[in-house]
N, C-alpha and C positions, 0 to 999 in steps of 0.2 A: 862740794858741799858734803859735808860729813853726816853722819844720820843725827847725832845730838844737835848740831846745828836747824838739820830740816825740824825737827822737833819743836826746837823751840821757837822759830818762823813759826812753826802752826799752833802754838799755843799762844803766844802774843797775839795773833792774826786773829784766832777765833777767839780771844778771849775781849778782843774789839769790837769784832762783827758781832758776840753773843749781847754787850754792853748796848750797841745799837740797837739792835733788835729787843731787845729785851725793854731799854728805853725807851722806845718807838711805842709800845705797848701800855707802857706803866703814863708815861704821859700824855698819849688819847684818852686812856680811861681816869686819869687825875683830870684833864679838863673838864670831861663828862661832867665826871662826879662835883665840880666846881659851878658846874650849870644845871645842876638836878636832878640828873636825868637818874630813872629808877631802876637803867638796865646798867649803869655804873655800880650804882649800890648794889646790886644783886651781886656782880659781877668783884666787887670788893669784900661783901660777907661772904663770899662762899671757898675766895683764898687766903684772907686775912687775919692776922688778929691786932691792936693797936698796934704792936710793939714791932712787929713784921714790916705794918705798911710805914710806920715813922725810919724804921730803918730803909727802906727803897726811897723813902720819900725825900730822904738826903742824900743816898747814893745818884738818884736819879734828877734832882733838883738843875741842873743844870741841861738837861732831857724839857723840862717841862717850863722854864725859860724860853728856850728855841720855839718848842712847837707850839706857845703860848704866844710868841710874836708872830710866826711863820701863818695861825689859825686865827688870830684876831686882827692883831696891829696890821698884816698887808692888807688884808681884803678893806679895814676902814680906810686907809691910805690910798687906795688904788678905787676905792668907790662901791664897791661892794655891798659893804655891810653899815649900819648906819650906828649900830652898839657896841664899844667894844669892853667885856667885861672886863673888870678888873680883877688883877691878878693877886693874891694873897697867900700866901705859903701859909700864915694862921688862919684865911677862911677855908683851905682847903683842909686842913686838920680839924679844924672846929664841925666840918660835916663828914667826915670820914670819923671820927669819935661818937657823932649822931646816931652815924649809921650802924655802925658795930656795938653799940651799947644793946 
């Protein structure tokens, strides 16, 4: 294996693993923020500004799908939980817009 080859192994690799992780983030605190909670919106004004979070918020759109099914839809399925919120891409913008104004 050549050095520009190891290179770019660790650039593709981490640039996956940074997408996960960085997703993994942006959509626990977009569910928050889709359920009210006021340590989300702290947590969005104090990195945000509209045009920032609408761009992650498409980047990661597919992040917050998953862990919208993985946090709501099993636990109602499997008995858990008895509410499962609905999910909105325009309810989430419409309170992410609340917040930051």
């Amino acid at each position: 294996m050549s050095s520009l080859e190891f290179w770019g192994y660790v650039l593709v690799i981490g640039s996956i693993l940074t997408y996960i992780c960085w997703g993994f983030v942006f959509a626990i605190q977009g569910l928050l923020l889709l359920h009210g909670r006021p340590e989300a919106v702290a947590w969005l004004k104090k990195r945000y500004t509209i045009r920032s979070f609408m761009r992650e918020l498409y980047i990661f759109a597919p992040m917050l799908f998953i862990f919208h099914f993985l946090l709501e839809v099993v636990p109602r399925l499997i008995g858990l939980d008895d509410a499962v919120i609905r999910f909105s891409m325009a309810d989430l913008i419409e309170r992410a817009e609340e917040a930051l104004r």
